[in-house]
C-alpha positions in Angstrom: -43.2 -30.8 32.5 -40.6 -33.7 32.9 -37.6 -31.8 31.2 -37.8 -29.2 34.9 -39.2 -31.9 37.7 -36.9 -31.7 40.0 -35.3 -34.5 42.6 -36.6 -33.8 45.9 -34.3 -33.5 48.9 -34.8 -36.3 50.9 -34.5 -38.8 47.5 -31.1 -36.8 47.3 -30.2 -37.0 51.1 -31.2 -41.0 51.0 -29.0 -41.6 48.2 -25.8 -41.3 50.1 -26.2 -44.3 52.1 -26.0 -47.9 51.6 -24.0 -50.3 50.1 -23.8 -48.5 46.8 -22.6 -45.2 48.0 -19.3 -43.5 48.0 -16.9 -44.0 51.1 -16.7 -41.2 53.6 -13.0 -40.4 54.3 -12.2 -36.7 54.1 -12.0 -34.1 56.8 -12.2 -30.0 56.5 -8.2 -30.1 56.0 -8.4 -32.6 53.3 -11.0 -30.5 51.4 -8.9 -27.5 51.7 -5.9 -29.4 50.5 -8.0 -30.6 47.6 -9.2 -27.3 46.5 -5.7 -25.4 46.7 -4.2 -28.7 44.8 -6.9 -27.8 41.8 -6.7 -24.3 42.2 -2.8 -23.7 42.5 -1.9 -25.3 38.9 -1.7 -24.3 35.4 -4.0 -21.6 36.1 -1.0 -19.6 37.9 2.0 -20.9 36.4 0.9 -20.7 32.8 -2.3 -18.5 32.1 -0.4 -15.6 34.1 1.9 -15.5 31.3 -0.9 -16.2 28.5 -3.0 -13.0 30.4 -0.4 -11.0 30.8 1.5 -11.3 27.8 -1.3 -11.0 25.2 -3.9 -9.0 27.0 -3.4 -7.4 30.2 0.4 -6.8 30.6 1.5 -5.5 34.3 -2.2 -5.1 35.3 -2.7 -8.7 35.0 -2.9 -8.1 38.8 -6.3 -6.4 38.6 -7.4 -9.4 36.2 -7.0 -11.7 39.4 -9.0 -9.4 41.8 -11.8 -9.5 39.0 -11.3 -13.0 38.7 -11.4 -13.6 42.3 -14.4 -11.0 43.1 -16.2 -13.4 40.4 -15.0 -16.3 42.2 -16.0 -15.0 46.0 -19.5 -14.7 45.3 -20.0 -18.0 43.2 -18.2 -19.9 46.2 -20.7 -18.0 48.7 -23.5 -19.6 46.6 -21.8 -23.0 46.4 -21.1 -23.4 50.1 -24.5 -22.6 50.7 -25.5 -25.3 48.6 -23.0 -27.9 49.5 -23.8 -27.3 53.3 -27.8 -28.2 52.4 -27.0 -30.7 49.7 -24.1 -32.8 50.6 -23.9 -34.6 47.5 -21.5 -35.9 45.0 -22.1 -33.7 41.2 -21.7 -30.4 42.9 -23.6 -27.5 40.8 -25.2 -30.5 38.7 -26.7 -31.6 41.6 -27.5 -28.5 43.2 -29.7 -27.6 39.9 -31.6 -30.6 40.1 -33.1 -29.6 43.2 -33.8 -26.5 42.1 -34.1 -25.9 38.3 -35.0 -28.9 37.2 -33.7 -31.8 35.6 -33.0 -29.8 32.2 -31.1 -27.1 33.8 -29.3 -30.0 35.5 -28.5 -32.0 32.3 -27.3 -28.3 31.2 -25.3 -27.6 33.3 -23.4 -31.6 34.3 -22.7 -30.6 30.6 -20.7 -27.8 31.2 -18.9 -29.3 34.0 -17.6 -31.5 31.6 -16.0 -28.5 29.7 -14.8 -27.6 33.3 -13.1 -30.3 34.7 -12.2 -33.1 31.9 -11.1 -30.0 29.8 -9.7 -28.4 32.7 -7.5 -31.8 33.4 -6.3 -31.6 29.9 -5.3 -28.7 29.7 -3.2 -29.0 33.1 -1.9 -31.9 31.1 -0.3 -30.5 27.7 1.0 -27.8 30.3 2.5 -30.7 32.2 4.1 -32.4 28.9 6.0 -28.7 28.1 7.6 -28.4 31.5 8.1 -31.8 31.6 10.3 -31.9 28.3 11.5 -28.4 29.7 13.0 -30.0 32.7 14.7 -33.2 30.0 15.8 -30.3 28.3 13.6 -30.5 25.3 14.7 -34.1 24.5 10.9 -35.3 23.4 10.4 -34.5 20.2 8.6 -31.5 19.3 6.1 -33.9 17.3 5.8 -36.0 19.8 4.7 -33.6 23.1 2.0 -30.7 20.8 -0.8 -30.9 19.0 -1.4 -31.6 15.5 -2.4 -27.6 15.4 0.9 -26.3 16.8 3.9 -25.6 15.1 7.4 -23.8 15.6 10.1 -22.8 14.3 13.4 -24.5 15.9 16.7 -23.7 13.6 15.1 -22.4 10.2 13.1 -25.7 10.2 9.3 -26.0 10.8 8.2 -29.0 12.9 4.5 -29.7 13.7 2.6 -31.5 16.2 1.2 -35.2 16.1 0.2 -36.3 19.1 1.3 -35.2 22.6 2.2 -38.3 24.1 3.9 -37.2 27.7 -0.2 -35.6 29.0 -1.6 -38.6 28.1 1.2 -40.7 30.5 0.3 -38.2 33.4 -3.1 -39.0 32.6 -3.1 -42.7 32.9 -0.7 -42.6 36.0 -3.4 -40.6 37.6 -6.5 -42.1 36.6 -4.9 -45.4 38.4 -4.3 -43.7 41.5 -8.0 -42.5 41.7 -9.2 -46.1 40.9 -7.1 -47.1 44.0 -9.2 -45.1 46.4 -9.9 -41.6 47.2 -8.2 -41.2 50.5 -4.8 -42.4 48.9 -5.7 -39.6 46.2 -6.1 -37.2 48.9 -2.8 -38.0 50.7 -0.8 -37.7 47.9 -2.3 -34.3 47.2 -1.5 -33.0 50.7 2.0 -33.9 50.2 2.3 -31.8 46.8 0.0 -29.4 48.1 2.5 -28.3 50.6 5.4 -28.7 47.9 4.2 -26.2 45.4 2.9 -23.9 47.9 6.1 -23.7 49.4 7.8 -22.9 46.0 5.2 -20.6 44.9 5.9 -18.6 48.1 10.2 -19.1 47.7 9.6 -17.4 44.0 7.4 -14.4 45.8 10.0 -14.0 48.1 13.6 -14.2 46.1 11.2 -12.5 43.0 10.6 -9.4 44.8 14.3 -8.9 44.8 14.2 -8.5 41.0 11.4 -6.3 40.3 12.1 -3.8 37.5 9.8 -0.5 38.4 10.0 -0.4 34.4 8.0 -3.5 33.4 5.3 -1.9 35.9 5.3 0.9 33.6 2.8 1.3 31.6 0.6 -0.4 33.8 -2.0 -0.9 31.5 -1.3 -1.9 27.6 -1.6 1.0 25.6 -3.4 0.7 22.3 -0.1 2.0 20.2 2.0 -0.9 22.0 4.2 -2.8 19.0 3.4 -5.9 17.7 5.5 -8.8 18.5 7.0 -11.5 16.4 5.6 -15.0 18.3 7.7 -18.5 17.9 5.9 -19.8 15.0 6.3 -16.7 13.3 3.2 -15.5 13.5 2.7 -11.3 14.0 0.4 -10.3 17.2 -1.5 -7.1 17.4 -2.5 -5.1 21.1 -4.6 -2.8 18.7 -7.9 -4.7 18.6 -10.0 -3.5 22.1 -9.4 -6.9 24.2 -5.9 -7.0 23.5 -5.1 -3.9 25.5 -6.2 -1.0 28.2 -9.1 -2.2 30.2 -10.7 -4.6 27.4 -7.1 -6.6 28.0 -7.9 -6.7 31.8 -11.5 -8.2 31.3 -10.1 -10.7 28.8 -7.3 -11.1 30.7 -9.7 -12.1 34.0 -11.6 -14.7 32.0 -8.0 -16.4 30.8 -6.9 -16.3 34.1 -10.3 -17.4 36.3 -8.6 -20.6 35.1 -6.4 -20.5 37.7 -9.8 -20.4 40.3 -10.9 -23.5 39.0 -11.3 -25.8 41.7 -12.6 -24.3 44.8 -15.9 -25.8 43.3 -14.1 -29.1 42.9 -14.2 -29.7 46.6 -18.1 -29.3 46.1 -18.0 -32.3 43.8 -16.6 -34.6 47.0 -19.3 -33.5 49.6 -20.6 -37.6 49.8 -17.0 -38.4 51.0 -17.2 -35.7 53.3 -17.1 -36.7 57.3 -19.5 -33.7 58.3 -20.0 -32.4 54.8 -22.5 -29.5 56.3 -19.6 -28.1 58.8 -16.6 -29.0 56.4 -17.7 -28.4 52.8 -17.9 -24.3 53.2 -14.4 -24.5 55.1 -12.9 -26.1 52.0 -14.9 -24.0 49.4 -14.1 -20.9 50.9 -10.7 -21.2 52.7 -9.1 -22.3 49.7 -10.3 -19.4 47.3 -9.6 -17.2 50.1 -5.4 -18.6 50.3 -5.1 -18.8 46.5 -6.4 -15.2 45.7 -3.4 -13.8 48.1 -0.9 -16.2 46.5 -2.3 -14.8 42.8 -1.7 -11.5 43.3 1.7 -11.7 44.8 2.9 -14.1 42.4 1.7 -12.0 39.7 2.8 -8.9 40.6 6.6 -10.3 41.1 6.7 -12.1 37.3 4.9 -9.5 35.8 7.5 -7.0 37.8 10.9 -9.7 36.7 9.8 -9.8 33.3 8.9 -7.6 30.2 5.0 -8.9 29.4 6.0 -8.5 25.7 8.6 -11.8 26.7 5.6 -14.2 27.6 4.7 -13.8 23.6 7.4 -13.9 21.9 9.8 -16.5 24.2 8.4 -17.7 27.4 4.9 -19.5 26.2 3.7 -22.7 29.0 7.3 -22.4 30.4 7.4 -18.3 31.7 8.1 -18.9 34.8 11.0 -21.3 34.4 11.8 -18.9 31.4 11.8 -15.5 33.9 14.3 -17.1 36.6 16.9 -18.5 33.8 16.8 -14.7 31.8 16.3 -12.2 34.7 17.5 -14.0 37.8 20.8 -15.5 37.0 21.8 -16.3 40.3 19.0 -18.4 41.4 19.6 -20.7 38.0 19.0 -23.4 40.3 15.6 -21.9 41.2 14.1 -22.5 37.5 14.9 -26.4 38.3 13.2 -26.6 41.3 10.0 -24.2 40.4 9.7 -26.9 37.2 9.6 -29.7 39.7 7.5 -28.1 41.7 4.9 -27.0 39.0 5.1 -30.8 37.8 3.9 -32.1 41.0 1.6 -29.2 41.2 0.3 -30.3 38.1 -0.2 -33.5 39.0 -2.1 -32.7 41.8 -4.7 -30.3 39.8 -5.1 -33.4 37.3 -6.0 -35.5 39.9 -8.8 -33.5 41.7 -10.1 -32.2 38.2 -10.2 -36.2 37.5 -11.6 -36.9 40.7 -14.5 -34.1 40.2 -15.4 -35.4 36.7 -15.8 -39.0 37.5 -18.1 -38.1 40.8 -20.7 -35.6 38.5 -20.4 -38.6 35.9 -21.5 -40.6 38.8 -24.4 -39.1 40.4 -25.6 -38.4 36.4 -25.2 -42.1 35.7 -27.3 -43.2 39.2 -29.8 -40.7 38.2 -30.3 -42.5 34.8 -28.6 -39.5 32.6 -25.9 -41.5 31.6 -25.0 -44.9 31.0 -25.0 -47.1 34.2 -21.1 -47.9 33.3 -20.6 -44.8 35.1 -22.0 -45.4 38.4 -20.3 -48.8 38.8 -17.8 -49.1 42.2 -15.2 -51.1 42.0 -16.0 -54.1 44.4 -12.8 -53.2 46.5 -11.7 -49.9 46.2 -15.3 -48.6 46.8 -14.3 -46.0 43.6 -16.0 -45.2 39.7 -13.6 -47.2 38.1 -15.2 -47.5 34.9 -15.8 -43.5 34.8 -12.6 -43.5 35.8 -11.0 -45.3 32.7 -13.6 -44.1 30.1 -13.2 -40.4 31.4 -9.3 -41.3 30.9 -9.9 -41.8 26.6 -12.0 -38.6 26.5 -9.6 -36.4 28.8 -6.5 -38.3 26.8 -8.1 -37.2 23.5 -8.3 -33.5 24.0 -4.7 -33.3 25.5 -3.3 -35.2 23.0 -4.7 -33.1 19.7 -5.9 -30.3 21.3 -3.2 -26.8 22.1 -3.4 -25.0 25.7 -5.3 -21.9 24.8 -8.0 -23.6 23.2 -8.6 -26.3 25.6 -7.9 -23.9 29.1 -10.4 -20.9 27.2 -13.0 -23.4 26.7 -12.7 -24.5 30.0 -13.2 -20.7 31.6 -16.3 -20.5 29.9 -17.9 -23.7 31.3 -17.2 -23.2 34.6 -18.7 -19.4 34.0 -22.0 -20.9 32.8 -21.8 -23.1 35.8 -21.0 -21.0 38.4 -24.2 -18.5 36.8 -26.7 -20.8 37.6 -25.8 -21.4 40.9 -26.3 -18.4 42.1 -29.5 -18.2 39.8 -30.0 -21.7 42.5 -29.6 -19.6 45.3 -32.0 -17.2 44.5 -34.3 -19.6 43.3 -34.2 -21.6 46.7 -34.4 -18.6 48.9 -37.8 -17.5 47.2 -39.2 -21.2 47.2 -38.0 -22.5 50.3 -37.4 -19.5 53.1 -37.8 -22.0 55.5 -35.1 -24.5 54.4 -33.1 -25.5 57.2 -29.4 -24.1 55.9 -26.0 -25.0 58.4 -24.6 -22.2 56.0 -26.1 -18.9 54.7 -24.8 -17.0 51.7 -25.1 -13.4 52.8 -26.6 -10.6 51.1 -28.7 -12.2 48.8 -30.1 -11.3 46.4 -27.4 -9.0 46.0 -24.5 -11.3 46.4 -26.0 -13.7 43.6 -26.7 -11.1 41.2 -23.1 -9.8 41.7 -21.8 -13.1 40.9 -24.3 -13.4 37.6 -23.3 -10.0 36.7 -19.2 -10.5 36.9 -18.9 -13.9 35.6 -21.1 -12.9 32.8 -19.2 -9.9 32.0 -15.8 -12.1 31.9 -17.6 -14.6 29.6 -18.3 -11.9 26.9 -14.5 -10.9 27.3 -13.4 -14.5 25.8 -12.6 -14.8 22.2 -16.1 -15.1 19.9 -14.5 -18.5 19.0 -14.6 -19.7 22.5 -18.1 -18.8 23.1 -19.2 -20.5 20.0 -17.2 -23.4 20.6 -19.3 -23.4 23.8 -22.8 -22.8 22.2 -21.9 -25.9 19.6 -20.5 -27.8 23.1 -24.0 -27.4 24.4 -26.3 -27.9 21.3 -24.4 -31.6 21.1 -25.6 -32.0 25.0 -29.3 -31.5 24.5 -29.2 -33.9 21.5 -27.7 -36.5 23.7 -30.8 -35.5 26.7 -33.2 -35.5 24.2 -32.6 -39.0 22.1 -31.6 -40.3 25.6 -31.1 -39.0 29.0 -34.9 -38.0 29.6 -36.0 -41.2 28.1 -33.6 -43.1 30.5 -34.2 -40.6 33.5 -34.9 -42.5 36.8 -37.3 -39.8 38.4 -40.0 -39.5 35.8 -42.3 -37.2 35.9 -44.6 -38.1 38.7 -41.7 -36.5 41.0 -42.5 -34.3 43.2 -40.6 -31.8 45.2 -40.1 -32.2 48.8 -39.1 -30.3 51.7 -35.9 -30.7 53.8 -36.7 -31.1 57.7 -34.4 -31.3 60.4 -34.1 -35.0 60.2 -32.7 -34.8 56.9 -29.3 -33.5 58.2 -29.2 -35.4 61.7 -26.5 -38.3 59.8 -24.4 -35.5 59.0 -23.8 -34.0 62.1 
């Protein structure tokens, strides 16, 4: 049937030279940098807080190692992949050689929950710390959504449009039109900034740890209710607000703080040896991030009551937890919001960067409008993609809140991250043979595990996420149905083919 034929290997392998094809610039440091820069983000400085405060309290800890466990065996499954197919459109991709071109449709779906949602919601967290730093100067209208609303001296204000996300946006979506190596350069250089901060709170944190906040560890069902900003009540009784239904709600809030070890997937065609390189980024920047996760979480978790991140702290906990607990180090709140802006920044950009590359191997493969495989005759970039992903990103920041856009955004990476290693599986069984420069160990086991625990921590997001998701997806196979397999460039006379040797002689 055409909706599974898939795109053989050395069609894929072919497509990554010539004078149409994406500019190889990036060594195994850069790809590291690039993964830590999406990874280290939001995800820590702002779902920590969100976890801990409404779902897992102290043991918000545990909801990283789940989170990460989740994580180690999808990025197993991904370097395998992105060693054999060193492609731009990472798990997209990686489905269409294996699956089939309706898996792949699928899935480049869900990516688009991943990394355009995933850049706005980095973004509204960007506009709160951003008028945190001015000192709340921007108008509460003018930096939330149209659905948020607070409280501020007896009056109520509400949303209209947050304007400050879609000026990060812009500014970035430029600097990824300019080139990717200049993108890459500027994220090294924040990359080192925010690590360097994140480690400087760890450190002074630890000082400030009150054994008390640790204490319950878990949320006990007969914890009070809190009164939140806009007034609102919040319960812990219901099952995934506390105990261990907290922790596994609390490690799908917070795998979006993982999000972007794949992202280095999604820049394999500018990789320099892509086969060598690619699992040295995937892998070696899960593997920094995870120790960073716990430790931070433990310290804010151990500063501040995780009843606080509810009822005062919100985007800005962090800043909020130095200024109440650690009076001394005042001056550290300042420098942790600078450094979470430029951290920020940085996750943007590579969740920019990974959209506009799966929107460009979709558009060569006839999926998607040609507009989005278009390089600018310069800067060798997906300009185009670049600017139209910028009005769809900018939408979602600017009327969408955090939770909502960050929860979607968990559950389509989930999805994706389950049907790669379903890939794996797939191509082990088909193709023993394949010649792989890396080998995801244990498998089947290591798959399954990965299916098994990133399933689990989809069901453990709110109904309204997963059918928010379901409705995400029924709108994509419209669109493949009325156009993408009528458009589709392979057709259904393709045929698989095999990988030899001489496929993988330009990488090396």
């Amino acid at each position: 049937m055409k909706l599974f034929v898939k795109k053989p290997l050395s069609q894929l392998l072919a497509s990554t030279e010539g004078e149409g094809s994406l500019k190889r610039t990036l060594g195994a440091g850069n790809l590291i940098a690039l993964g830590i820069g999406a990874i280290i983000g939001a995800g820590l400085f702002v779902r920590t807080a969100a976890a801990a405060g409404g779902h897992a309290g102290s043991a918000v800890t545990i909801s990283f190692i789940i989170a990460a466990i989740g994580c180690a065996f999808a990025g197993l499954c991904y370097a395998e992949f992105a060693s054999i197919i060193p492609i731009a459109g990472s798990a997209y991709t990686y489905a269409y050689a294996t699956m089939g071109e309706i898996v792949a449709w699928v899935i480049g779906w869900a990516l688009i929950l991943e990394y355009a949602l995933g850049a706005a919601t980095v973004s509204i967290s960007w506009s709160e710390y951003a008028n945190n730093l001015l000192g709340h100067r921007i108008p509460f209208e003018w930096c939330h959504s149209p659905l948020q609303s607070e409280i501020i001296n007896g009056v109520a204000h509400h949303g209209i449009m947050n304007v400050p996300a879609l000026v990060i946006l812009l500014a970035l979506s430029l600097l990824l039109v300019k080139g990717t190596q200049e993108s890459a350069t500027v994220n090294a250089i924040i990359v080192f900034i925010k690590v360097a901060i994140v480690l400087v709170f760890i450190a002074i944190g630890w000082q400030f740890i009150n054994p008390a906040n640790h204490t319950p560890y878990l949320i006990p069902a007969n914890q009070p209710d809190v009164t939140q900003p806009d007034g609102k009540i919040y319960s812990y009784l219901p099952t995934f607000n506390h105990g261990w239904g907290g922790v596994l709600t609390g490690a799908g809030i917070v795998f979006f703080a993982f999000i972007g070890f794949d992202a280095v997937s999604t820049a394999a065609q500018e990789a320099k040896n892509p086969k060598r390189d690619m699992p040295i980024g995937i892998l070696g920047s899960l593997v920094v991030c995870t120790i960073l996760y716990i430790l931070f979480s433990w310290v804010l978790t151990g500063v501040a009551p995780f009843t606080d991140f509810m009822k005062s702290g919100k985007e800005a906990s962090v800043a909020y937890a130095i200024s109440h607990y650690m009076g001394q180090y005042a001056w550290l709140s300042t420098l942790v919001t600078v450094a979470i802006l430029a951290g920020f920044s940085s996750v943007i950009l590579v969740m920019l960067l990974g959209q506009s590359r799966v929107f460009y191997t979709m558009s060569t493969d006839g999926l998607l409008p040609k507009v989005f495989s278009e390089l600018h005759p310069k800067f060798k970039t997906p300009y185009k993609s670049n600017l139209i992903l910028f009005i769809f990103v900018g939408l979602f920041a600017a009327f969408l809140p955090e939770s909502i856009a960050g929860d979607l955004t968990s559950v389509g990476t989930l999805f994706a991250f389950v049907l790669v290693c379903i890939g794996v599986i797939i191509l082990r069984r088909k193709e023993p043979n394949l010649v792989r420069p890396f080998k995801t160990p244990l498998v089947p086991l290591v798959p399954i595990l990965g299916i098994l625990v990133c399933g689990a921590m989809i069901y453990g997001l709110p109904a309204s996420t997963q059918l928010s998701a379901l409705a995400w997806m029924a709108i994509g196979l419209v669109i493949y149905l009325s156009y993408s397999k009528n458009n589709s460039k392979l057709g259904t006379s393709a045929a698989d083919a095999l990988p030899t040797a001489s496929d993988f002689e330009k990488f090396d």
